[in-house]
C-alpha positions in Angstrom: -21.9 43.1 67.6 -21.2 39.3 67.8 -20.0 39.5 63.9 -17.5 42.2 64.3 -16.0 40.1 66.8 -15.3 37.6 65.2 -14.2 39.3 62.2 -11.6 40.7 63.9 -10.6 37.8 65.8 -9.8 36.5 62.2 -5.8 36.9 61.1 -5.1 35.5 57.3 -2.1 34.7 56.4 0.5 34.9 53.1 -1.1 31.1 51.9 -3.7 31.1 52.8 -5.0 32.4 49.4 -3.5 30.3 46.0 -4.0 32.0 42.2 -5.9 29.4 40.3 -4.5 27.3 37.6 -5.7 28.3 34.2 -5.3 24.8 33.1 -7.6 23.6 35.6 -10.5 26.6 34.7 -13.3 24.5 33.2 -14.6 28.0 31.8 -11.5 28.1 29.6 -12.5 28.3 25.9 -10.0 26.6 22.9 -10.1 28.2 19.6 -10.0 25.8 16.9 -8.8 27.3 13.4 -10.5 25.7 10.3 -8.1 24.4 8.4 -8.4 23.4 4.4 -8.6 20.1 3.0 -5.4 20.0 1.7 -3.9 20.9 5.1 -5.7 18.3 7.1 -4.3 15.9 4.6 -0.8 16.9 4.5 -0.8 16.4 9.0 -2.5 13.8 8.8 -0.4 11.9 5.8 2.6 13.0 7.6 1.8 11.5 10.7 1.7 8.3 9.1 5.7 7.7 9.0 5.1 4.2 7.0 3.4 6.1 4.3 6.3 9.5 4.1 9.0 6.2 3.9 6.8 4.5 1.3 6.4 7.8 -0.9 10.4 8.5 -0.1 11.1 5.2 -1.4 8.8 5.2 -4.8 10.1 8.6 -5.6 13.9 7.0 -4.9 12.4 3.6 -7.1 11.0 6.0 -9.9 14.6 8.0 -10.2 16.6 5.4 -10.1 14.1 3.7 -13.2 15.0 7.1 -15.4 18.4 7.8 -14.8 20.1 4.5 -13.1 20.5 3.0 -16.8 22.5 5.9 -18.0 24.6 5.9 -14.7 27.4 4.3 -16.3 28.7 3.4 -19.5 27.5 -0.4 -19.9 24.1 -0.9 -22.2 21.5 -3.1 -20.8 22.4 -6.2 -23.2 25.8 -5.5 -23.6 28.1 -8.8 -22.8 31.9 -8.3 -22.4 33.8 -11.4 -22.6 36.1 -12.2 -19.7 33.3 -10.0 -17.4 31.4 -13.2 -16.2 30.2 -13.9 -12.7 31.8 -10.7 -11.5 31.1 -9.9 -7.7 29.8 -6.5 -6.7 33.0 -3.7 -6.6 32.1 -0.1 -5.8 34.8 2.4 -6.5 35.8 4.4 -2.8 34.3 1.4 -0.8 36.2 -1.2 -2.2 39.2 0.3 0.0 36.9 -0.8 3.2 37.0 -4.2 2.3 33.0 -4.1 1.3 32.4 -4.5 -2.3 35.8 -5.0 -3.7 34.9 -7.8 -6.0 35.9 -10.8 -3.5 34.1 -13.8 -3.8 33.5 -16.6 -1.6 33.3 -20.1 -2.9 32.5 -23.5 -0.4 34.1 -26.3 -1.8 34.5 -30.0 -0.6 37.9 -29.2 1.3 36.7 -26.0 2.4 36.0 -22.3 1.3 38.3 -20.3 -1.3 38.2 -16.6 -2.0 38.5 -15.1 -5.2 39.2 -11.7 -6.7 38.0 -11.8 -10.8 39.0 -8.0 -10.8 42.6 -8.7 -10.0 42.8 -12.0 -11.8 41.4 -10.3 -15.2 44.5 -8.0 -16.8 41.6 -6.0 -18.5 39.3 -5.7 -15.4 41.5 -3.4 -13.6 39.5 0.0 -13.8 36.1 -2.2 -13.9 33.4 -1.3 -11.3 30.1 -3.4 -11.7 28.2 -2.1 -8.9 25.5 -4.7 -8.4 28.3 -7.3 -10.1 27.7 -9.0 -13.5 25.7 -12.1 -14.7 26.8 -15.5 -16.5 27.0 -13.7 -19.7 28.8 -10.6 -18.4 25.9 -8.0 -18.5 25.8 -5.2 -15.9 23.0 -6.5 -13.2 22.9 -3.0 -12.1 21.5 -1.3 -15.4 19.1 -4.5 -15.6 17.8 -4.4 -12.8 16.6 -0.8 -13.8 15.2 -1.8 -16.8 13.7 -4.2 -15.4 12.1 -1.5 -13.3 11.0 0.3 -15.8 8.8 -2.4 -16.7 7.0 -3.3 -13.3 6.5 1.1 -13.0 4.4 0.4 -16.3 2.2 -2.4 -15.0 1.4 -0.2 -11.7 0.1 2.5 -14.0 -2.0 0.2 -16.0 -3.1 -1.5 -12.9 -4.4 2.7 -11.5 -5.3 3.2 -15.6 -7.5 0.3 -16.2 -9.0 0.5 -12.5 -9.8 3.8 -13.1 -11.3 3.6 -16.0 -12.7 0.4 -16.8 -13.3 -1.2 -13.2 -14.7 2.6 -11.8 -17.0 2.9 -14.2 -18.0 -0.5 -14.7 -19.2 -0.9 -11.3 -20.8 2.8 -10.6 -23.3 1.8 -13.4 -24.0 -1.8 -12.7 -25.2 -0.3 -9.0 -26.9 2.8 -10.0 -29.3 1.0 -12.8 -29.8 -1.9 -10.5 -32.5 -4.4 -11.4 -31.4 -6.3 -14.6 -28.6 -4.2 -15.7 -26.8 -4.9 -12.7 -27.8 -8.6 -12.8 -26.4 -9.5 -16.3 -23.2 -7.2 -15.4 -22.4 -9.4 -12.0 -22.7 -12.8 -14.4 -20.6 -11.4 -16.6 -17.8 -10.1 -13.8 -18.4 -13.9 -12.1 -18.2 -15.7 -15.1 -15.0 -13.4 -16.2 -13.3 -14.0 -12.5 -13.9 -17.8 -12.6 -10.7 -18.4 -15.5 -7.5 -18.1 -13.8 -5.3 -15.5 -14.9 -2.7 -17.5 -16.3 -4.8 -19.4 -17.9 -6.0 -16.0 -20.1 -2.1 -14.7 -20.3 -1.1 -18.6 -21.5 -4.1 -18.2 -24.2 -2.9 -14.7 -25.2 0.9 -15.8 -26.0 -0.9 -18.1 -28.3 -2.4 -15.6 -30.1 0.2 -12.9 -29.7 3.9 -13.2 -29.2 5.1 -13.4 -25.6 5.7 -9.8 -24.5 4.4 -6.8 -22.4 1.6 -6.4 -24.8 -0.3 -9.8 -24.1 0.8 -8.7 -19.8 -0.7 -6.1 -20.3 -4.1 -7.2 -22.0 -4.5 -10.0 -19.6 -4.3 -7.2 -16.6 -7.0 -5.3 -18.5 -9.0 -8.4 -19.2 -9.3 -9.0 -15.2 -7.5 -6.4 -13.0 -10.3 -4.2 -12.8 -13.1 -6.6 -11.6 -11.8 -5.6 -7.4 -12.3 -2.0 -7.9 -16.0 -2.8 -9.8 -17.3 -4.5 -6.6 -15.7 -1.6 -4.4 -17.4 0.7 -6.5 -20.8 -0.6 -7.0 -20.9 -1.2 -3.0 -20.4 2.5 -2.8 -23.1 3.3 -5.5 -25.5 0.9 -3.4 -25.0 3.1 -0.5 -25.2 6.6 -1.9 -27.7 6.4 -4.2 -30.4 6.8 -2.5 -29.3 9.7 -0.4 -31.2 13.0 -0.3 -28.9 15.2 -2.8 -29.2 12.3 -4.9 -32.8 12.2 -4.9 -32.5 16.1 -5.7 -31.0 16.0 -8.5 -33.1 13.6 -10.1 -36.3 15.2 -9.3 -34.8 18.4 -10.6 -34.6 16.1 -13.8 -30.8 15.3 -13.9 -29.6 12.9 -16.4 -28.2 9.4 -14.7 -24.9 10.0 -16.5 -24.7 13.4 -14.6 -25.9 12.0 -11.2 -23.2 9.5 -11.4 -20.2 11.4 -12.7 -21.3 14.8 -11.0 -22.8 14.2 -7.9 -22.0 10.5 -6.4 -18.2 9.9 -8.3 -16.8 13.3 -6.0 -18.4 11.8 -2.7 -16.3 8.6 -3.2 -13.4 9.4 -5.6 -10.9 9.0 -3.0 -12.1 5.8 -1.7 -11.7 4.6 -5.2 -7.9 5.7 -5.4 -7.0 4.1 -2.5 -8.6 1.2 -4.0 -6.3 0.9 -6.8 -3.6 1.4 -5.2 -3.8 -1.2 -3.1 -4.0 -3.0 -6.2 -1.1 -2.1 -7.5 1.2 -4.2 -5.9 -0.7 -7.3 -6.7 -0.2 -6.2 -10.4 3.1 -5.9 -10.3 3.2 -9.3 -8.5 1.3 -10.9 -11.1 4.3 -9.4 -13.6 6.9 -10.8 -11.5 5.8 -14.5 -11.4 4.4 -14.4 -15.1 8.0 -13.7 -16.0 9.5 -15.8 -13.5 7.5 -18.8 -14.8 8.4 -18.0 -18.9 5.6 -16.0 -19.8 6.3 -12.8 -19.0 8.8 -10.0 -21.2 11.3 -12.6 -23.8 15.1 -12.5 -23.8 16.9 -10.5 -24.3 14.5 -7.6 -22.1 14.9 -7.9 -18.6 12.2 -7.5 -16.0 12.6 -8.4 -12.3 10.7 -11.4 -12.5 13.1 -12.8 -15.6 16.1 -11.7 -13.2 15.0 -13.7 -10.3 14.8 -16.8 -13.0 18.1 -16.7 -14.4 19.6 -15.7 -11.1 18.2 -18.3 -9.2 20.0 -20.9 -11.7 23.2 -19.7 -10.2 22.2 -18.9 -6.5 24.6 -21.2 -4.6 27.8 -20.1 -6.8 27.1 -16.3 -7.1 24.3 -15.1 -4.8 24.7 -11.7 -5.3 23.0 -12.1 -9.0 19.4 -12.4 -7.2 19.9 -9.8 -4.4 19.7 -6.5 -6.2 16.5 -7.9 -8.1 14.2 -9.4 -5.4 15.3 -6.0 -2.8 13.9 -4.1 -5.8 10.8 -6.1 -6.1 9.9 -5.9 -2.0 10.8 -2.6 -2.0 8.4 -1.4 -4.7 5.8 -3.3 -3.5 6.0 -3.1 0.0 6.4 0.8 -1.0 3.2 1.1 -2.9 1.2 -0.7 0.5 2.5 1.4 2.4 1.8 5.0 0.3 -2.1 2.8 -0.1 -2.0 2.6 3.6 -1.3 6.1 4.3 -3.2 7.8 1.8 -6.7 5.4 3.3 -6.1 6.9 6.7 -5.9 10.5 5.0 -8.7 10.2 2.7 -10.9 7.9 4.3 -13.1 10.0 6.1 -14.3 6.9 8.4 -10.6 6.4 9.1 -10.6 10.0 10.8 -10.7 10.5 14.6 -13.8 12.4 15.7 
């Protein structure tokens, strides 16, 4: 009797009653769809905006190497007399006052401007978009060429890592014992002479060229990526699949190649590309220095060289070589950066 009572004593009102939140239902139950590896790459590569810019600007870098020597009509050792020393002149911006061919010279009494394009009766329809050099070559089609040349050492840098530095250390830590002994003297005793030392020796022997670069980067570039991969072989080899295999009486060639290179491949190519801009670093100076590609080939490195001779009369000439340079490597650390976060499956958030 007492219950009815109070039940009916009880009035509710409109609010007193709120619909629950979904958001806040712990009994709510996501769906997560299983995407492929491929996919998971490509989000998380893309969420990396360094690494899209440093792709963007190698793909821009490569183009440029192909096609940017046949953009206009000057050859890459072609010297027209009266062309020397030309500043940078753009056809379309010129008319903005950027890139018309003015130069600026400080002297004693002060600082003089100078047009070569307008002084130079058979100038007059000339355009040298990056300007020209002391002995009136385009520095815009060199500085493509040149390139051209550092694109070639970063794929024998990924080559000879690859293949040479891969395999060289994947066997050295999978045999172990004395094999891996006399292969780690051998790497220490290789890495102890200094590079230029071994390039020096080999322009002895050979003529200076891209040929003895390129022998000296296969004599040492690939001992980094050998460590790298006989620290991975350390780790993996005694793991249970591996053990598997060999008791169902695989072959060490095939327990290498087939069942621990997969596991650690990508590890490896982010590896070498990391080493990529070192090699084309070493290019750079060895040419820089007089040892790299002779006159009359250009490279970046021989550009910086001869440009820097006339840096404080026509700073333009060093510009377009060294924003090259930084950019390719710079590029390459970038796209090595990205692709480790994407690959790298310790990089990945759990």
């Amino acid at each position: 009797m007492s219950e009815n009572k109070l039940t009916a004593e009880m009035n509710f009102l409109a609010d007193d009653f709120l619909w629950a939140d979904k958001k806040d239902d712990n009994s709510h139950q996501e769906i997560f769809v299983k995407e492929s590896s491929w996919k998971q790459f490509k989000t998380s590569f893309s969420k990396n905006k360094g690494s899209v810019f440093g792709l963007v600007m190698i793909i821009i870098i490569v183009f440029f190497a192909l096609l940017g020597p046949y953009m206009n009509e000057y050859g890459m050792n072609q010297q027209i007399t009266g062309n020397e020393n030309m500043a940078p002149r753009i056809q379309g911006i010129e008319q903005l006052g950027v890139f018309d061919g003015s130069q600026t010279f400080n002297t004693s009494t002060g600082s003089m401007t100078i047009n070569r394009y307008e002084t130079n009766p058979n100038a007059a329809d000339t355009y040298y978009w990056f300007g020209s050099d002391v002995l009136g070559r385009d520095i815009f089609t060199r500085v493509w060429e040149g390139t051209r040349i550092s694109l070639y050492i970063a794929l024998i840098a990924v080559i000879v890592d690859v293949f040479i530095g891969m395999i060289y250390g994947l066997v050295s830590g999978y045999f172990g014992g004395r094999v891996d002994m006399v292969m780690q003297r051998f790497i220490e005793i290789l890495n102890g002479i200094p590079s230029l030392v071994i390039v020096t020796l080999l322009i002895v022997v050979l003529e200076p060229g891209i040929l003895s670069i390129t022998i000296a980067i296969s004599l040492t570039g690939w001992i980094g990526m050998s460590r790298v991969a006989r620290a991975q072989m350390l780790k993996l080899k005694e793991r249970e699949y591996v053990l598997a295999a060999r008791t169902l009486g695989a072959r060490p060639m095939t327990i290498i190649f087939k069942e621990i290179l997969p596991n650690i491949f990508a590890q490896l190519i982010i590896m070498s590309m990391f080493s990529v801009p070192n090699a084309i670093f070493t290019e750079s100076f060895l040419a820089f220095i007089g040892l790299g590609v002779p006159m009359p080939n250009a490279s970046l490195g021989s550009l910086i060289s001869d440009s820097f001779k006339s840096f404080l009369n026509a700073p333009y000439m060093i510009i377009p070589p060294v924003l090259v340079l930084s950019l390719t490597m710079l590029s390459f650390n970038l796209l090595a950066d990205g692709l480790r976060d994407a690959l790298d499956p310790t990089m990945k958030e759990v």
